[in-house]
C-alpha positions as CSV (number, residue, x, y, z in Angstrom):
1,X,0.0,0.0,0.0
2,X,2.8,2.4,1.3
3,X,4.7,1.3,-2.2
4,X,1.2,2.8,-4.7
5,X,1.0,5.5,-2.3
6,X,4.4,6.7,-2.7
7,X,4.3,5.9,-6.4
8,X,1.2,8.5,-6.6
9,X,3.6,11.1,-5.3
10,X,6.2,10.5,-6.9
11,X,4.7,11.0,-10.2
12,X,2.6,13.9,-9.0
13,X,4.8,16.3,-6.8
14,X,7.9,16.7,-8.8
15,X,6.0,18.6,-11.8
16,X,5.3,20.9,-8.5
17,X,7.1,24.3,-7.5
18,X,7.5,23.9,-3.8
19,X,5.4,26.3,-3.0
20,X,2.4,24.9,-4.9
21,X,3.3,21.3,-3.7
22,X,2.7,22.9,0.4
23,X,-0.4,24.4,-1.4
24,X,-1.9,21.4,-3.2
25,X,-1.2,19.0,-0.4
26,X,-4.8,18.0,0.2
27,X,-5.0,17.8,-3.6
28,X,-1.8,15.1,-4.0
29,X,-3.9,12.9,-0.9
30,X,-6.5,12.4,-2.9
31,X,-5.0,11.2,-6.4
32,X,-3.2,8.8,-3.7
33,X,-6.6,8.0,-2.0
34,X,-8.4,7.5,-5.1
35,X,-5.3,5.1,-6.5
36,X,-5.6,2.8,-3.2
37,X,-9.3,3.2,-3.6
38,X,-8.8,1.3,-7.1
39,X,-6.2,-1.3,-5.9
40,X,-7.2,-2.0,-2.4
41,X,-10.5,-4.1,-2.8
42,X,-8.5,-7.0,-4.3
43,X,-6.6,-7.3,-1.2
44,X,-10.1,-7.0,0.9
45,X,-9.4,-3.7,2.2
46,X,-10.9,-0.2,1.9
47,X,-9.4,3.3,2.1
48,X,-11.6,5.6,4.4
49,X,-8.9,8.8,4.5
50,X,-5.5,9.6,3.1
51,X,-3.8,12.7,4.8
52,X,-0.5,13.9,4.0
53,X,0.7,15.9,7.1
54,X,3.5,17.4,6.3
55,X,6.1,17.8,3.3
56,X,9.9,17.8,4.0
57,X,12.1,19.0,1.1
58,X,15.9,17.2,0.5
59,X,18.1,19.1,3.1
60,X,20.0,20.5,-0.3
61,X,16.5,22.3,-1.3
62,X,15.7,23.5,2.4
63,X,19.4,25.1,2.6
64,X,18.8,27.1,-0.4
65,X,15.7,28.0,0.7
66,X,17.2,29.6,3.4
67,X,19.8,31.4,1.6
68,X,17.2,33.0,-0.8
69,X,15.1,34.2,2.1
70,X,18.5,35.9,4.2
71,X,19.3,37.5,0.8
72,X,15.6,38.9,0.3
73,X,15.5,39.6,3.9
74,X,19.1,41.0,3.4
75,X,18.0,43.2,0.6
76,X,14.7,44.0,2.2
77,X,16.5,45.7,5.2
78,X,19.3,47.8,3.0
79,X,16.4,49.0,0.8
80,X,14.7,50.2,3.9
81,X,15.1,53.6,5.5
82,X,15.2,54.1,9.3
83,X,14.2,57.6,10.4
């Protein structure tokens, strides 16, 4: 089960900007919900709920992450004035 599930995102989530793959979360669980729903009754089971709680990016992409936000935050704070 864990295998189609993870197959489902797989094939969904890396045609996804981060952004819209946070966004569309409740989205990817149901293409994975309506894929067991298919494949499940064969093994005599039935899918009530998928949830997808939380999406954790490859340490590589959450590192840049953080360097593009301290550079707009950078940028931010030099464009500012301070009276």
């Amino acid at each position: 089960m864990s295998a189609l599930g993870g197959a489902v995102i797989r094939a969904s989530v890396p045609r996804l900007t981060l952004d819209a793959a946070f966004e569309q979360k409740n989205d990817i669980a149901k293409a994975v919900e309506e894929e067991l729903e298919k494949a499940m009754p064969a093994y005599g089971l039935e899918i009530v709920q998928t949830l997808i709680v939380d999406i954790e990016p490859d340490t590589h992409v959450k590192r840049a992450m953080n360097e593009i936000n301290a550079g707009l935050f950078s940028n931010h704070i030099s464009s500012s004035s301070f009276v």
